[in-house]
PDB file of N, CA, C and O in Angstrom:
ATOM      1  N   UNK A   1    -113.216  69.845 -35.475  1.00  0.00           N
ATOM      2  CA  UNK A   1    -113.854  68.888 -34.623  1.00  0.00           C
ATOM      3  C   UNK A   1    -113.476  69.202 -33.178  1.00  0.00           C
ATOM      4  O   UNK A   1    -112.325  69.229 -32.743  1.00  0.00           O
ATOM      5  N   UNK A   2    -114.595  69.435 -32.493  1.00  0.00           N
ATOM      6  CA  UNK A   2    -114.386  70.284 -30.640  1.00  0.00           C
ATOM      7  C   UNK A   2    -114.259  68.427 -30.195  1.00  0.00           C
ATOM      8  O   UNK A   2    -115.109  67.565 -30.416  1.00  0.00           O
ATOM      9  N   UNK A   3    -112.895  68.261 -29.517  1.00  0.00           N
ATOM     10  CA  UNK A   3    -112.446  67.150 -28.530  1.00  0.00           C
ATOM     11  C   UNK A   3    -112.760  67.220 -27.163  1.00  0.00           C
ATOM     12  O   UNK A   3    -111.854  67.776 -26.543  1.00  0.00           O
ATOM     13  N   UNK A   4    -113.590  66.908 -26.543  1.00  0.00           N
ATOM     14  CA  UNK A   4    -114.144  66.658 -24.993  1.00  0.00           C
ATOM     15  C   UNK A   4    -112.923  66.320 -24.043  1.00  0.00           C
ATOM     16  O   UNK A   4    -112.339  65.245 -24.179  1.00  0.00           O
ATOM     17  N   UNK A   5    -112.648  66.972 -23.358  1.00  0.00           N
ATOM     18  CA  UNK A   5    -111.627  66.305 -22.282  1.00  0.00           C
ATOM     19  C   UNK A   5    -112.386  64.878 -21.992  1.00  0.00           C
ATOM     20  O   UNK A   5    -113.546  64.466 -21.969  1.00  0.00           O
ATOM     21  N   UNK A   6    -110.896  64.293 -21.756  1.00  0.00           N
ATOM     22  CA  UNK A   6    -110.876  62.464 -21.676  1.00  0.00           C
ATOM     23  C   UNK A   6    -111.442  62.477 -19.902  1.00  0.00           C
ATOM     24  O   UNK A   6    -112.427  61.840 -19.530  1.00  0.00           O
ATOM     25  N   UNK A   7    -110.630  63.288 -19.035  1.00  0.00           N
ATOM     26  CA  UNK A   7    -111.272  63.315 -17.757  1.00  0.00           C
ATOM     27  C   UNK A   7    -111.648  65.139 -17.679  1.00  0.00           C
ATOM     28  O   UNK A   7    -111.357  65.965 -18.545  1.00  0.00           O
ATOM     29  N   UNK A   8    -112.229  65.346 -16.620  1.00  0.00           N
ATOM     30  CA  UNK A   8    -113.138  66.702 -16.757  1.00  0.00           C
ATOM     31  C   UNK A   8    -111.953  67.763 -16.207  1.00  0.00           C
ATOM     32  O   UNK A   8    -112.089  68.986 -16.165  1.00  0.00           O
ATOM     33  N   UNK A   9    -110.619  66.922 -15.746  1.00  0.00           N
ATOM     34  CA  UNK A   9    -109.564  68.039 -15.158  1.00  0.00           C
ATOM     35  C   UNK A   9    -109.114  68.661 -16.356  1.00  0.00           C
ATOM     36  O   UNK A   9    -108.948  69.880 -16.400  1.00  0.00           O
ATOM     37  N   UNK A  10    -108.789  67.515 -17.859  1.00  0.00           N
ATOM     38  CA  UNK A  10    -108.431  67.745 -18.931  1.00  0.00           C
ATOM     39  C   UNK A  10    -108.859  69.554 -19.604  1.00  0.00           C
ATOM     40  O   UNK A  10    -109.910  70.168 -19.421  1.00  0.00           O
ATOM     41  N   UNK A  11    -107.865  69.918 -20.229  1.00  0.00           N
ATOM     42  CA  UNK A  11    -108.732  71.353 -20.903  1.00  0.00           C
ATOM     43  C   UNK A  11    -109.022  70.404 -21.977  1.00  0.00           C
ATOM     44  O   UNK A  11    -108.639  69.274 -22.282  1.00  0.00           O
ATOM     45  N   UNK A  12    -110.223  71.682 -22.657  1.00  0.00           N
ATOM     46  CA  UNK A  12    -110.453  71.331 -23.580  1.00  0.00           C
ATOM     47  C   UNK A  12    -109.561  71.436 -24.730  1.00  0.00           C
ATOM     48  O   UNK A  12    -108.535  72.097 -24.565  1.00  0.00           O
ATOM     49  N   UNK A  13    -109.800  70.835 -26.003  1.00  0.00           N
ATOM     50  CA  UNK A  13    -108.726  70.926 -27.220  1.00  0.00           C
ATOM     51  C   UNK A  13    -109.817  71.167 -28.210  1.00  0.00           C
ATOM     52  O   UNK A  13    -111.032  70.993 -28.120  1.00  0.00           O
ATOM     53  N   UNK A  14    -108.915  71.702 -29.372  1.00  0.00           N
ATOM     54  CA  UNK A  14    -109.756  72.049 -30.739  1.00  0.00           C
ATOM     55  C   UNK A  14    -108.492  71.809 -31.928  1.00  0.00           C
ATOM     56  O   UNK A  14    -107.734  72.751 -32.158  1.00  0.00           O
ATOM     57  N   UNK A  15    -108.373  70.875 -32.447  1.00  0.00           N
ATOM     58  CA  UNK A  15    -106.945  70.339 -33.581  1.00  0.00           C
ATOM     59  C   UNK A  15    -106.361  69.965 -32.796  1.00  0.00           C
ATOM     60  O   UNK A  15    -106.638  69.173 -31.895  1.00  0.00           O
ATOM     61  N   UNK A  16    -105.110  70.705 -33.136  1.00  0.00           N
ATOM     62  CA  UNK A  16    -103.888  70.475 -31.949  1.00  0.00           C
ATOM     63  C   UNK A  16    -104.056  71.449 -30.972  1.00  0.00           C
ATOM     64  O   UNK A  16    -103.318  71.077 -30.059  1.00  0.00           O
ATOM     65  N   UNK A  17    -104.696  72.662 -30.579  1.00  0.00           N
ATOM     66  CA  UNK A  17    -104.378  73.577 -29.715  1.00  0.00           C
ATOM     67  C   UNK A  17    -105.193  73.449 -28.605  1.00  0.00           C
ATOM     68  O   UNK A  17    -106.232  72.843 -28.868  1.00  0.00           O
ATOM     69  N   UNK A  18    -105.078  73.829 -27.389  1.00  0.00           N
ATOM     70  CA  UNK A  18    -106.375  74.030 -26.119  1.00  0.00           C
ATOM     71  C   UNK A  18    -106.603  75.302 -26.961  1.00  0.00           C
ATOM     72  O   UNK A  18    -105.893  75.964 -27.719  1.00  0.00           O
ATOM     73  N   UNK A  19    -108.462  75.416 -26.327  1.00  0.00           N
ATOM     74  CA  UNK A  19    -108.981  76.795 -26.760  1.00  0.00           C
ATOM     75  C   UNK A  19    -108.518  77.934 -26.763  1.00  0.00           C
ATOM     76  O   UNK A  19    -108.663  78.631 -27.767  1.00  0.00           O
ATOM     77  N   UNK A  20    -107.844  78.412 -25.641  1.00  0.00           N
ATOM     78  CA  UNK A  20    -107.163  79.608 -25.143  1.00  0.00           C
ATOM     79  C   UNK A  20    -106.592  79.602 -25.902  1.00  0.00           C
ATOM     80  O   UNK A  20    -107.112  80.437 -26.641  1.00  0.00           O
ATOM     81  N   UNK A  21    -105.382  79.058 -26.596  1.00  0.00           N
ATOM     82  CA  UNK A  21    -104.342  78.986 -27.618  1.00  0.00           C
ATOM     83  C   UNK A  21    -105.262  79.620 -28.945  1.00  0.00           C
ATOM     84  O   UNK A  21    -105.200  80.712 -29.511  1.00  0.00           O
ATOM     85  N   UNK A  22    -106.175  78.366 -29.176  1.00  0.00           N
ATOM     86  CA  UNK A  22    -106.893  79.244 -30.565  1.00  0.00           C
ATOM     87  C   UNK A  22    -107.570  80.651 -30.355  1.00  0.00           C
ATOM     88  O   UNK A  22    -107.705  81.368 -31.347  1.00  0.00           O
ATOM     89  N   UNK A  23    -108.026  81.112 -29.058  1.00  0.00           N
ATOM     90  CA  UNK A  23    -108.513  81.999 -29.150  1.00  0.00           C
ATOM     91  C   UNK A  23    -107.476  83.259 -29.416  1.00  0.00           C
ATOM     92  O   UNK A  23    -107.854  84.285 -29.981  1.00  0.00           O
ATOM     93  N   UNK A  24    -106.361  83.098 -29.028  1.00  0.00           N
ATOM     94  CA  UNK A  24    -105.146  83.834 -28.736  1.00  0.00           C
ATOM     95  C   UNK A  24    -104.622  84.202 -30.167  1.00  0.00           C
ATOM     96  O   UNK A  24    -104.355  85.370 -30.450  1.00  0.00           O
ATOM     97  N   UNK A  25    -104.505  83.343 -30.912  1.00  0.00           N
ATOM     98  CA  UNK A  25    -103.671  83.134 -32.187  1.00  0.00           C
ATOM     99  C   UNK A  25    -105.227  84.094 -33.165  1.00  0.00           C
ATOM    100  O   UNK A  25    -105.086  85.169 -33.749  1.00  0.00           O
ATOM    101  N   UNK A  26    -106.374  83.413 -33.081  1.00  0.00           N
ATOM    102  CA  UNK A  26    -107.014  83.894 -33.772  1.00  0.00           C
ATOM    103  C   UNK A  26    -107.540  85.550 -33.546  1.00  0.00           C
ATOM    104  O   UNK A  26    -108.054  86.119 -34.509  1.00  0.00           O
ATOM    105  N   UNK A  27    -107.382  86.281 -32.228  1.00  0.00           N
ATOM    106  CA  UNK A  27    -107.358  87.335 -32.324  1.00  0.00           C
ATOM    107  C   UNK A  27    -105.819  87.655 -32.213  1.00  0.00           C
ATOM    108  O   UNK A  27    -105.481  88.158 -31.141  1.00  0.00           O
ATOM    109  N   UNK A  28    -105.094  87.500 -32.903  1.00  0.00           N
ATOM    110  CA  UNK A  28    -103.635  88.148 -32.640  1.00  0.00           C
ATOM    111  C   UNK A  28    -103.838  88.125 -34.455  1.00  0.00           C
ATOM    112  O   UNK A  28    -103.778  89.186 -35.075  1.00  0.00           O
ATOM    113  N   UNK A  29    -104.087  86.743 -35.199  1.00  0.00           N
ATOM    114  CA  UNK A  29    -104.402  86.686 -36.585  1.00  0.00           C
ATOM    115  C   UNK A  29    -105.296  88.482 -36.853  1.00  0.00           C
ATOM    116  O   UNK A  29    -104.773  89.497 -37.312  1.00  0.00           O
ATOM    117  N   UNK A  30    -106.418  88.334 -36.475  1.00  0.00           N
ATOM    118  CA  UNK A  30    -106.882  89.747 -36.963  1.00  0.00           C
ATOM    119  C   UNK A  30    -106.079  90.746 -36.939  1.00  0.00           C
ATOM    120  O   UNK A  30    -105.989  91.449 -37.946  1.00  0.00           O
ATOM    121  N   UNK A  31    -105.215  91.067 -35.630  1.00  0.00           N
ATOM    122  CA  UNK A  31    -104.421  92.271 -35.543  1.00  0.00           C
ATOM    123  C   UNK A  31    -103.636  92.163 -36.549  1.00  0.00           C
ATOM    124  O   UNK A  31    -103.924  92.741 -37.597  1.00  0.00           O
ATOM    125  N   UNK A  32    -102.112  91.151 -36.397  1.00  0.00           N
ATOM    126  CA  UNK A  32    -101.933  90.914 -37.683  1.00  0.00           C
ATOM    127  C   UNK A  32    -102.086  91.504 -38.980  1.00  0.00           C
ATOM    128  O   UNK A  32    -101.348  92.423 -39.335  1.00  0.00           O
ATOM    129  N   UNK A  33    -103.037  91.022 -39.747  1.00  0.00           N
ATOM    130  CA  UNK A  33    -103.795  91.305 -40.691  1.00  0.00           C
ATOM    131  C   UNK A  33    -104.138  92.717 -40.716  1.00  0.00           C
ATOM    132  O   UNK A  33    -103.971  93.367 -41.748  1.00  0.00           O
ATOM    133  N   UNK A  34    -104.650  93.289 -39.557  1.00  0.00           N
ATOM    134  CA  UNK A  34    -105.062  94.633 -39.579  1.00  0.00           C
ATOM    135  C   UNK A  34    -103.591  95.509 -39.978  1.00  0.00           C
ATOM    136  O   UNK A  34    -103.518  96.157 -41.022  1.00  0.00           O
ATOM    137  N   UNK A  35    -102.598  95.435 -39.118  1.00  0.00           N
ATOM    138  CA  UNK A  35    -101.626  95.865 -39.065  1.00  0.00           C
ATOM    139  C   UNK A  35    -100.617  95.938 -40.676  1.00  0.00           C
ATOM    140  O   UNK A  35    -100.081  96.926 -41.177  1.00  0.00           O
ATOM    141  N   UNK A  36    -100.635  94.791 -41.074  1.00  0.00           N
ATOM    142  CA  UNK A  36    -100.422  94.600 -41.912  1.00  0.00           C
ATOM    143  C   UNK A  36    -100.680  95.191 -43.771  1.00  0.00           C
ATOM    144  O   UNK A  36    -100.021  95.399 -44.790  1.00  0.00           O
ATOM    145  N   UNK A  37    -102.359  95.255 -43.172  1.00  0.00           N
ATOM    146  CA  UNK A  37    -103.040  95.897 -44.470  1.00  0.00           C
ATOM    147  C   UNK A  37    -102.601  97.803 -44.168  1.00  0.00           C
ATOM    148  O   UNK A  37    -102.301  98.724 -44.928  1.00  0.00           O
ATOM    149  N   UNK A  38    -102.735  97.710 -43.023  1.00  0.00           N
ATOM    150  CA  UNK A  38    -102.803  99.865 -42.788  1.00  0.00           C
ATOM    151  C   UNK A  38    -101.123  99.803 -42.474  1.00  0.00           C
ATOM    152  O   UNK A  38    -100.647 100.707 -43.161  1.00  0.00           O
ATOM    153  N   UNK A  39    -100.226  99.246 -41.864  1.00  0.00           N
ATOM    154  CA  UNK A  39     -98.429  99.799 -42.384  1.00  0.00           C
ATOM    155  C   UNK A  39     -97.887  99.198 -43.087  1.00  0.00           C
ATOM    156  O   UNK A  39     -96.929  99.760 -43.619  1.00  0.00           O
ATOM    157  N   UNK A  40     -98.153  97.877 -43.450  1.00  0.00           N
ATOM    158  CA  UNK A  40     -97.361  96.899 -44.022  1.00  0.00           C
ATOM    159  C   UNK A  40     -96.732  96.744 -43.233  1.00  0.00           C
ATOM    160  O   UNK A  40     -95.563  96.859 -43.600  1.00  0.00           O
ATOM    161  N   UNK A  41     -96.866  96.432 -41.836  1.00  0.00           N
ATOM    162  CA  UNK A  41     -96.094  95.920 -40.914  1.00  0.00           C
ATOM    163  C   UNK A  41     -96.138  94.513 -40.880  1.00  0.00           C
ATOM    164  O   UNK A  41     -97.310  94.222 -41.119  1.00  0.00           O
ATOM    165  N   UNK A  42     -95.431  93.408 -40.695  1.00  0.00           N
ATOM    166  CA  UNK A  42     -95.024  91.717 -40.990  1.00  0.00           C
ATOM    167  C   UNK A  42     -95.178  91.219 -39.879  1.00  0.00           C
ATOM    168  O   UNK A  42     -96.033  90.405 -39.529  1.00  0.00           O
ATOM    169  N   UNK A  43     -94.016  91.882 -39.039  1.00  0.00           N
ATOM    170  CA  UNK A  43     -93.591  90.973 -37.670  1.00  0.00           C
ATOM    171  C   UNK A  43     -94.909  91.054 -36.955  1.00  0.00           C
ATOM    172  O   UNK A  43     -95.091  89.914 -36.528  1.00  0.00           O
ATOM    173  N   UNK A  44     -96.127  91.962 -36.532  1.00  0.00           N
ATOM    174  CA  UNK A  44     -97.415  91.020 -35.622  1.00  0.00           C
ATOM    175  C   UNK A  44     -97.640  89.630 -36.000  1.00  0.00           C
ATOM    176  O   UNK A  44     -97.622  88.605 -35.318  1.00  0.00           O
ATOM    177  N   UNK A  45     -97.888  89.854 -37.416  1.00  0.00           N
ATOM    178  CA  UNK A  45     -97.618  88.745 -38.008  1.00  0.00           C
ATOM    179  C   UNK A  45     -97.460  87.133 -37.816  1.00  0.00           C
ATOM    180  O   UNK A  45     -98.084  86.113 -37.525  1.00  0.00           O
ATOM    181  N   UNK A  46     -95.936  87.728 -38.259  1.00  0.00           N
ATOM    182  CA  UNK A  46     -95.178  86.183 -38.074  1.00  0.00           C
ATOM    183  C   UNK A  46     -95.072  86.094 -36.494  1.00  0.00           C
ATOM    184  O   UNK A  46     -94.546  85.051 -36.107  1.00  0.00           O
ATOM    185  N   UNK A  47     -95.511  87.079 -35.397  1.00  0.00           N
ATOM    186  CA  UNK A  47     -95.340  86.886 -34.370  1.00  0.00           C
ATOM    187  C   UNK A  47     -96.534  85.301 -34.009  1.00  0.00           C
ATOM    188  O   UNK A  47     -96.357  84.150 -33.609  1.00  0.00           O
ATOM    189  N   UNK A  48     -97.909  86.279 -34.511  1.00  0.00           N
ATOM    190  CA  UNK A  48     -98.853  85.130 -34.207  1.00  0.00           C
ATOM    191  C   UNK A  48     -98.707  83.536 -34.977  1.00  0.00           C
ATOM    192  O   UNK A  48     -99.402  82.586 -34.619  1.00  0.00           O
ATOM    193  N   UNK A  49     -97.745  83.456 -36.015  1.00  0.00           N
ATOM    194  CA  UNK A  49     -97.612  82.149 -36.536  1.00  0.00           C
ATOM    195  C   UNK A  49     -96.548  81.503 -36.079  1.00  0.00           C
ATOM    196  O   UNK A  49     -96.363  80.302 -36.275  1.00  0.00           O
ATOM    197  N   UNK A  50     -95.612  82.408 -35.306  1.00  0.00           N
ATOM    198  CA  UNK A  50     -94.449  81.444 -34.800  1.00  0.00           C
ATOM    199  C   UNK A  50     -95.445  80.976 -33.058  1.00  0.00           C
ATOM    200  O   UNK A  50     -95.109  79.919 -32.522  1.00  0.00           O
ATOM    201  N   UNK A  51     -96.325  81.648 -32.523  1.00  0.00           N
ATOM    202  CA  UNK A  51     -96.967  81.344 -31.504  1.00  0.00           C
ATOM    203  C   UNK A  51     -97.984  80.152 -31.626  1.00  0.00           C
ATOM    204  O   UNK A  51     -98.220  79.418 -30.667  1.00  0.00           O
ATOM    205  N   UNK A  52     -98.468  80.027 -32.634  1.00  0.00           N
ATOM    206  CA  UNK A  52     -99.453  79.424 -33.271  1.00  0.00           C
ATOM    207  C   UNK A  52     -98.187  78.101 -33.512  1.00  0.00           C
ATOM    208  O   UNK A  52     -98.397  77.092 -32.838  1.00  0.00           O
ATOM    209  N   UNK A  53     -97.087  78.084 -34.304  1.00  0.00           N
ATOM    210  CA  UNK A  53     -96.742  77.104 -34.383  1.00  0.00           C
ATOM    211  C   UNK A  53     -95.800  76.232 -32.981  1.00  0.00           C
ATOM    212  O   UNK A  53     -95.435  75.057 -32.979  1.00  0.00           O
ATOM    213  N   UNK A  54     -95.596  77.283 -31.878  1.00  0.00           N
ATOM    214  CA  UNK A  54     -95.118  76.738 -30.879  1.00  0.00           C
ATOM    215  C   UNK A  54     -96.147  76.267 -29.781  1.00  0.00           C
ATOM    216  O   UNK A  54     -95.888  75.627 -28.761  1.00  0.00           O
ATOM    217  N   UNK A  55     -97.518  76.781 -30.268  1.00  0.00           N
ATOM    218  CA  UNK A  55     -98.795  76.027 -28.788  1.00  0.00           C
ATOM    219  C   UNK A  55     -99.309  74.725 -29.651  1.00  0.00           C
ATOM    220  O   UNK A  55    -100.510  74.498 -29.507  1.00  0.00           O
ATOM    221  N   UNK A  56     -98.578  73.809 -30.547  1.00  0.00           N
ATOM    222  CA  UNK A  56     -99.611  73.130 -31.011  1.00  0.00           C
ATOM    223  C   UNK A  56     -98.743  72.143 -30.064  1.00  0.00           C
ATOM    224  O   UNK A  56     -97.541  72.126 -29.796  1.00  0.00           O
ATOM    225  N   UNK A  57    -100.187  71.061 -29.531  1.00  0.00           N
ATOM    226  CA  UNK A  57     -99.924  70.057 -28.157  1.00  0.00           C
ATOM    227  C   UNK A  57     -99.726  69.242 -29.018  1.00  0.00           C
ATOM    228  O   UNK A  57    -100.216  69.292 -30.146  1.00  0.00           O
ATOM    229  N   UNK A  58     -98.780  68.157 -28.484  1.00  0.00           N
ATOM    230  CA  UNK A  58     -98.914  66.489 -28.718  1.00  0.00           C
ATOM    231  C   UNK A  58     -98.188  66.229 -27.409  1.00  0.00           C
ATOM    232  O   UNK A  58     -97.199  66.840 -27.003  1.00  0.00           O
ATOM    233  N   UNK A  59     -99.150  64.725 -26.509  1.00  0.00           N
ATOM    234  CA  UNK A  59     -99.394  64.251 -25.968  1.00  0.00           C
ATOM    235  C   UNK A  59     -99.273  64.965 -24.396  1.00  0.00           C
ATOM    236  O   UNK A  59     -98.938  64.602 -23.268  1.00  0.00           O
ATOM    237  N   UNK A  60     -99.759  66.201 -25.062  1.00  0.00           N
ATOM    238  CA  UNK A  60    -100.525  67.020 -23.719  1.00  0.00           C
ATOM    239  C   UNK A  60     -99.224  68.132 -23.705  1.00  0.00           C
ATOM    240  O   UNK A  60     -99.651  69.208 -23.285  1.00  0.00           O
ATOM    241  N   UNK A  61     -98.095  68.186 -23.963  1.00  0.00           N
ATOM    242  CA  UNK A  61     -97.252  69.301 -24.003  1.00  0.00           C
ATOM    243  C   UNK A  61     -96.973  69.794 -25.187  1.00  0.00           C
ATOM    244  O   UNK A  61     -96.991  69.132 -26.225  1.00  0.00           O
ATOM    245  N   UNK A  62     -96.615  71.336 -25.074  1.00  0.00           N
ATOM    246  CA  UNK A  62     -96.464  71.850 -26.201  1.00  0.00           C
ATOM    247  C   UNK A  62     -94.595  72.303 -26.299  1.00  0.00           C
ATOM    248  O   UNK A  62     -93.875  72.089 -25.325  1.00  0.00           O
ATOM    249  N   UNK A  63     -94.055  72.906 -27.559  1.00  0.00           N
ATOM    250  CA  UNK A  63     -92.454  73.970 -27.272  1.00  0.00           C
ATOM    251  C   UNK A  63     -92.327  74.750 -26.689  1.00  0.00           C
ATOM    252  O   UNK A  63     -91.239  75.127 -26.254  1.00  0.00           O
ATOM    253  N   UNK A  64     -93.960  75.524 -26.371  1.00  0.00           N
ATOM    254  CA  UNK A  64     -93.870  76.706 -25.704  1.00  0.00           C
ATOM    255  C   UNK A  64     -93.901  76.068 -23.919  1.00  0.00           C
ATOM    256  O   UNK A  64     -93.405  76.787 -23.053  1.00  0.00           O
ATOM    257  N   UNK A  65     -94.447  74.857 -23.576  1.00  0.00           N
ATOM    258  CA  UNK A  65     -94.478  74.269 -22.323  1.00  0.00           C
ATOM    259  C   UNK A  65     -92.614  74.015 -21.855  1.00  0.00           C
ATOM    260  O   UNK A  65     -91.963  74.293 -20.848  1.00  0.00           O
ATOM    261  N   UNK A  66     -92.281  73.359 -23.180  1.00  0.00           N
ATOM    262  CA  UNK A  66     -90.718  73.223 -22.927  1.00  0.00           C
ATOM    263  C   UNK A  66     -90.037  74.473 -22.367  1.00  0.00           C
ATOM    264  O   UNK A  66     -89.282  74.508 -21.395  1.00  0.00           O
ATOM    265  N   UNK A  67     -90.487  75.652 -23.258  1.00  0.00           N
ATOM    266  CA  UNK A  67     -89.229  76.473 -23.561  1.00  0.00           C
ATOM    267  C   UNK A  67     -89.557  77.332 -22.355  1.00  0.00           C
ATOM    268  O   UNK A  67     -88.736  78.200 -22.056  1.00  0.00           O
ATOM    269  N   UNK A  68     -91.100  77.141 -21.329  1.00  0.00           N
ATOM    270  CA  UNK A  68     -91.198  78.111 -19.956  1.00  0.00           C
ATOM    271  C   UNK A  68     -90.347  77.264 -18.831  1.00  0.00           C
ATOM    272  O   UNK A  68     -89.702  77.764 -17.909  1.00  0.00           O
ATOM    273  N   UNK A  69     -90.567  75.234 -19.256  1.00  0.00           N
ATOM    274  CA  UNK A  69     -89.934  75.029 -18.154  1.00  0.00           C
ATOM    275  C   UNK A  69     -88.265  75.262 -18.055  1.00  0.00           C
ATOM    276  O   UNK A  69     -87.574  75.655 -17.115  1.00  0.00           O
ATOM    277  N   UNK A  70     -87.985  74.935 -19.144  1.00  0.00           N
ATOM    278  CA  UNK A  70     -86.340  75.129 -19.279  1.00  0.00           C
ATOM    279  C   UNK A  70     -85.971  76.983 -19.009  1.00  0.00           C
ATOM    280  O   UNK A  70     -84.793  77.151 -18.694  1.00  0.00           O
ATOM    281  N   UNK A  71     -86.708  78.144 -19.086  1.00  0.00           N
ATOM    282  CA  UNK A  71     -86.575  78.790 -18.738  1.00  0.00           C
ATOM    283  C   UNK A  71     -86.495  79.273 -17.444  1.00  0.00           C
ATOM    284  O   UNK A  71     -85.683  80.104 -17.038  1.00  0.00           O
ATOM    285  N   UNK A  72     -87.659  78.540 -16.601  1.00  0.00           N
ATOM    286  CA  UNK A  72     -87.876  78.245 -15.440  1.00  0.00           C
ATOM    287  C   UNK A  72     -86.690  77.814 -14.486  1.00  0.00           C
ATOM    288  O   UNK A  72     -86.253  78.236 -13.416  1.00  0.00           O
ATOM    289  N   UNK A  73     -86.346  76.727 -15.402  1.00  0.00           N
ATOM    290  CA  UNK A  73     -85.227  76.080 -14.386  1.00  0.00           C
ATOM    291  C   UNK A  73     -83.630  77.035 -14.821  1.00  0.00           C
ATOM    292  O   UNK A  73     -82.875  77.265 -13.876  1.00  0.00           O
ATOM    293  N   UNK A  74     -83.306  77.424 -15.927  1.00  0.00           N
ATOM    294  CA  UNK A  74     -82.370  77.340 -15.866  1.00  0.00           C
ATOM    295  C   UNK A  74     -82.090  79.172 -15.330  1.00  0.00           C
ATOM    296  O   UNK A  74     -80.964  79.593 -15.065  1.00  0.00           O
ATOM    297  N   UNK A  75     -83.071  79.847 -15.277  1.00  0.00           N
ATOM    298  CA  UNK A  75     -82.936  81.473 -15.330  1.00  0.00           C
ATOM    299  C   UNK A  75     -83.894  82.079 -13.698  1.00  0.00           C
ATOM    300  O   UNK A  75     -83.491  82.855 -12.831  1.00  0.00           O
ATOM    301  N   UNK A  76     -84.846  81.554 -13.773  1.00  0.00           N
ATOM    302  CA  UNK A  76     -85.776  81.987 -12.848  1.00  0.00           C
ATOM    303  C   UNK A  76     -85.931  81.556 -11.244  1.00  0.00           C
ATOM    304  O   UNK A  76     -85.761  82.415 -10.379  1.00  0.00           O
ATOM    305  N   UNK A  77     -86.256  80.210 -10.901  1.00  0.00           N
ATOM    306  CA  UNK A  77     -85.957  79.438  -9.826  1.00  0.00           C
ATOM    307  C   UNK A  77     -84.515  79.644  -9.353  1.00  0.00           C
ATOM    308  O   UNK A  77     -83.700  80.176 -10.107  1.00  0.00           O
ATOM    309  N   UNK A  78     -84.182  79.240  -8.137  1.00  0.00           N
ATOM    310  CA  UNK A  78     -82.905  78.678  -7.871  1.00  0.00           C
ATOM    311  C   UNK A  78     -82.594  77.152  -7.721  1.00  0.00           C
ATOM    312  O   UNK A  78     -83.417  76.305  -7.374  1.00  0.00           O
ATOM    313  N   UNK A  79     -81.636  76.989  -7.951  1.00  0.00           N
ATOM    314  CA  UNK A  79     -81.504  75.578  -7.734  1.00  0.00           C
ATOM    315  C   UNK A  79     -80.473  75.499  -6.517  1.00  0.00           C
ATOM    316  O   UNK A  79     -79.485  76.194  -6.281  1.00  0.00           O
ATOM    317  N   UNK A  80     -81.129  74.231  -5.697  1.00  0.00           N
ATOM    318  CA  UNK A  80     -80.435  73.910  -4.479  1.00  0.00           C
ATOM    319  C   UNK A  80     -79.485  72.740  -4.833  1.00  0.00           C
ATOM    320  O   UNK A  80     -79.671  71.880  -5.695  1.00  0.00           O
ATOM    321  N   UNK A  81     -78.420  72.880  -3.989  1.00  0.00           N
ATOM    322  CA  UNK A  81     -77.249  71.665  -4.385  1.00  0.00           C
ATOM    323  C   UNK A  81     -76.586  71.366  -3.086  1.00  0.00           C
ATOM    324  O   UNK A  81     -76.101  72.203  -2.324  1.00  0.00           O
ATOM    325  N   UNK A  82     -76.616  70.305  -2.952  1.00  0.00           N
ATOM    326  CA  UNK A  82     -75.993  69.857  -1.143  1.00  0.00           C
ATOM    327  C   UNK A  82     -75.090  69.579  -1.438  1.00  0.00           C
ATOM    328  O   UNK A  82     -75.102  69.383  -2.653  1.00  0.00           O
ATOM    329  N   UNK A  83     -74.057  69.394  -0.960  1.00  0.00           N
ATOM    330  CA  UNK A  83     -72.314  68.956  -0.765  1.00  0.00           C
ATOM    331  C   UNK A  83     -72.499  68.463   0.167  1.00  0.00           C
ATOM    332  O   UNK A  83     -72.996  68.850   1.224  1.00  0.00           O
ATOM    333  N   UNK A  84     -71.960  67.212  -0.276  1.00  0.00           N
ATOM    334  CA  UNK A  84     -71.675  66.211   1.425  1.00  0.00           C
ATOM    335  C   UNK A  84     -70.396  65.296   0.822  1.00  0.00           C
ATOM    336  O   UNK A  84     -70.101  64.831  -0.278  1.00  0.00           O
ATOM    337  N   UNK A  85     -69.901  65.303   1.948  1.00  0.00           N
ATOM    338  CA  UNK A  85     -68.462  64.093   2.178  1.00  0.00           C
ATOM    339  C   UNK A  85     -68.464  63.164   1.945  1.00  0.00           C
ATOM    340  O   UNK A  85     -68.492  62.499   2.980  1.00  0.00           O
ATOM    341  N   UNK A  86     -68.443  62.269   0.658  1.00  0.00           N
ATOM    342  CA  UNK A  86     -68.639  60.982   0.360  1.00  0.00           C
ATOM    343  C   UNK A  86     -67.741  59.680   1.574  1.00  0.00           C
ATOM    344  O   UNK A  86     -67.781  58.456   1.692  1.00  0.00           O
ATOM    345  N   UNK A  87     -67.211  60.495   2.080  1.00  0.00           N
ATOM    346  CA  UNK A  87     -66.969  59.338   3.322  1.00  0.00           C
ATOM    347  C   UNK A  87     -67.639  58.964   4.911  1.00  0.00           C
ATOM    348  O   UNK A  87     -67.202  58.011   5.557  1.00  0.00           O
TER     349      UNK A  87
END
């Protein structure tokens, strides 16, 4: 069932995922699969189902939203810190 953004800034959704997400997972699924059938290779794989299971949204964020901002903050940005004289 295709979900209409609530306002038009909204992306669109399809289940739990925005499109991009399904489109992503579902051609990473083929490779996958391809890969899989000609080396018996796994990990494309489980790559696309651990991706697939980290873009699914509820209430507009996903793990993978968590795990860029906490990456964000704790590795990438700097963080500013003032010292001042509590007197």
């Amino acid at each position: 069932m295709y979900i209409y953004p609530d306002n038009l800034a909204a992306k669109a959704t399809l289940w739990l995922w925005e499109l991009k997400d399904l489109a992503i997972i579902g051609i990473g699924f083929l490779i996958g699969i391809f890969s899989l059938v000609r080396t018996g290779a796994l990990l494309p794989l489980a790559l696309v189902v651990a991706y697939g299971f980290l873009s699914i949204r509820f209430d507009n964020t996903s793990i993978l939203d968590f795990i860029r901002y906490a990456a964000a903050y704790f590795f990438t940005r700097q963080q500013y810190f003032e010292w001042r004289d509590p007197t």
